[in-house]
N, C-alpha and C positions, 0 to 999 in steps of 0.2 A: 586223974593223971592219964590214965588210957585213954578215955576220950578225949584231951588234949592232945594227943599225940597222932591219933586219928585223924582229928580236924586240920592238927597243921599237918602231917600228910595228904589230905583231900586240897586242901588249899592250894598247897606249894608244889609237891612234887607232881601229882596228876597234871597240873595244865603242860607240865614242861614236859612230861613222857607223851602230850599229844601235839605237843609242836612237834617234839622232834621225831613222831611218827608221820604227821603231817608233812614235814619238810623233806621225809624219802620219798615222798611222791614223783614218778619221773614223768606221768602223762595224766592229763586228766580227759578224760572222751565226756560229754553231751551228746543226746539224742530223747526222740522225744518219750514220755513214758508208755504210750500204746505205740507197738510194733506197729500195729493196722492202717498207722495212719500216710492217705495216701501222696498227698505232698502237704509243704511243709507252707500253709495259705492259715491267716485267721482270719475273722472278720471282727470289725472292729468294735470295740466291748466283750467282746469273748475271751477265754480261758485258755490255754494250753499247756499242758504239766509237761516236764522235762525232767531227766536223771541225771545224773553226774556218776562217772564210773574213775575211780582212780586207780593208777596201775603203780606197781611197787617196784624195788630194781629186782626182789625173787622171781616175777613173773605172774607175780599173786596180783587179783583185783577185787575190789569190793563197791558198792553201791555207798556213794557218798551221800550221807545223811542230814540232817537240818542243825545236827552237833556238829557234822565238820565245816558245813557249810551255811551261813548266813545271808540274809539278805543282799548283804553289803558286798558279797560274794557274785554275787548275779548278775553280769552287766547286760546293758542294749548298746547299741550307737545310737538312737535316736528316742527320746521317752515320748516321744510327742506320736511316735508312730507305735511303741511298743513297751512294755514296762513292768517290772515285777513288782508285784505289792507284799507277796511269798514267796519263800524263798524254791526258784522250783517253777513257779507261777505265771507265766506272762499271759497278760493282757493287751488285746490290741487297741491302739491308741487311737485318736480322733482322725489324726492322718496319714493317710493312706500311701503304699508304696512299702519298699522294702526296708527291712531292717535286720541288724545283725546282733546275734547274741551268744554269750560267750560267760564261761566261768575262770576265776581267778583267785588261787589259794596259794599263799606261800612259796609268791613268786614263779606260779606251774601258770601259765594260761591254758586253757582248754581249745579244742576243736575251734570253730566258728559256726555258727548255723545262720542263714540266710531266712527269715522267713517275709512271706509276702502280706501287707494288712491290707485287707480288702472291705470297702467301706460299707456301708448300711445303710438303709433308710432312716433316716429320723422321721418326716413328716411329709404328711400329701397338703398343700392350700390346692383350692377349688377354688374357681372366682366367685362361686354361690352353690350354700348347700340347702336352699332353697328357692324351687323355679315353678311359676303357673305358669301356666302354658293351656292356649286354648286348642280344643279340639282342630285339629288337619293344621296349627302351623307348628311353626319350630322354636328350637331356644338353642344358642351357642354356648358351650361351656368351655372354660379352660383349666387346665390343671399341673401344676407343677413339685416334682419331689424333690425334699432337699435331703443328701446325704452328710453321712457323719463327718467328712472332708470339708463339706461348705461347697463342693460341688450341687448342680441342680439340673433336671433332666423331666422332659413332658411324653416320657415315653410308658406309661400310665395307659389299664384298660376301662374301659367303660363296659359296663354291664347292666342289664333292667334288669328288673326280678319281674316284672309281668309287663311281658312282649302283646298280648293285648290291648294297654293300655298307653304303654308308650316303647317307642323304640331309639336307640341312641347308635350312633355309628361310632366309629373309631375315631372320628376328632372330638368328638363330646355333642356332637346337633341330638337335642334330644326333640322327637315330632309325637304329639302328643294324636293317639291313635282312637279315642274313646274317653270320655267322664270318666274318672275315678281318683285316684291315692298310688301311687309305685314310687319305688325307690331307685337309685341306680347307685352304681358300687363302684366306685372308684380307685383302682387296686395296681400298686410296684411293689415287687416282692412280697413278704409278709405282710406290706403295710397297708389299708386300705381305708378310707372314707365314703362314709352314704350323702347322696343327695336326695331331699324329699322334695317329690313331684307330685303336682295337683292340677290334673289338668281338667279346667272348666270348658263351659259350653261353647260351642263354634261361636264366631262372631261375624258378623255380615259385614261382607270387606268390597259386596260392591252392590251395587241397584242401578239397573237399566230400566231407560223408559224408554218403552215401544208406544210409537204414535196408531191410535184408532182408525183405520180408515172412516173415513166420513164421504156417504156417497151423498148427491144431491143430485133429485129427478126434474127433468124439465116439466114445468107447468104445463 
């Protein structure tokens, strides 16, 4: 019997003494959970934790928790740009620009926060990440990155790893300076791709015939 009385007390009366402790809420604040953080930018696939602080009409506040607050509690304007999977949690979305986010509990809307999503490399193509190239001439390369937006940009370094054997300039001409094996690096932000280079023996690109003088003595 005690423990029936228990149970229907946990049941019944507790959810309704947290609504109606929830329902004095007169402000709810957002901001992000590290003070440190210096403006309010994600990049896109990344994390960023948020608090929720709610304020009472005594004056009292307290740190709103994953009991008072839910998922469902969490909003964005735009999921495509930003989006909570936890409650707390946002994630930046695939596209880029800004977005706003905002907590909503028993009829209290919170602050608004503006955060910017800033996109990311997904992937470098190379037009070839393999090139022979003969000694003293050249190979053109190109290369282009695609970001998490579907944005694309050839603004990409080029680098050898043995300046010896070949050299690459800043458009991707790679001139093959000596026989051997190097690589070059292909690098936008974290993201980078190797080209293997092989470059073989010079090749004769031209032949001149020089006439013999021929003298002839009079008899």
């Amino acid at each position: 019997m005690i423990l029936s009385v228990r149970n229907l007390f946990l049941v019944i009366f507790v959810p309704i003494i947290i609504l109606l402790t929830g329902c004095r809420l007169e402000r709810i604040e957002i901001r992000p959970a590290s003070p440190t953080t210096p403006k309010l930018t994600l990049s896109s696939g990344n994390e960023q934790a948020f608090v929720a602080v709610g304020y009472l009409p005594d004056g009292s506040s307290r740190v709103l928790t994953d009991a008072d607050l839910t998922l469902n509690n969490w909003k964005t304007s735009d999921d495509n740009k930003g989006y909570f999977n936890k409650p707390g949690i946002l994630t930046g979305g695939n596209a880029s620009g800004e977005v706003v986010i905002f907590v909503r509990k028993f009829g209290v809307t919170s602050n608004k926060l503006n955060i910017t999503i800033e996109p990311v490399v997904k992937e470098i193509n190379v037009s070839s990440t393999y090139v022979s190239v003969p000694k003293g001439l050249t190979q053109n390369l190109s290369a282009t990155a695609t970001y998490s937006d579907g944005s694309v940009s050839d603004s990409v370094s080029w680098t050898s790893n043995d300046k010896d054997i070949i050299s690459v300039s800043e458009a991707g001409e790679i001139k093959g300076l000596q026989e051997g094996e190097a690589t070059v690096t292909v690098q936008i932000d974290n993201v980078r791709k190797i080209v293997n280079v092989d470059v073989t023996p010079a090749l004769i690109t031209k032949i001149e015939v020089k006439p013999i003088p021929v003298i002839i003595e009079d008899a």
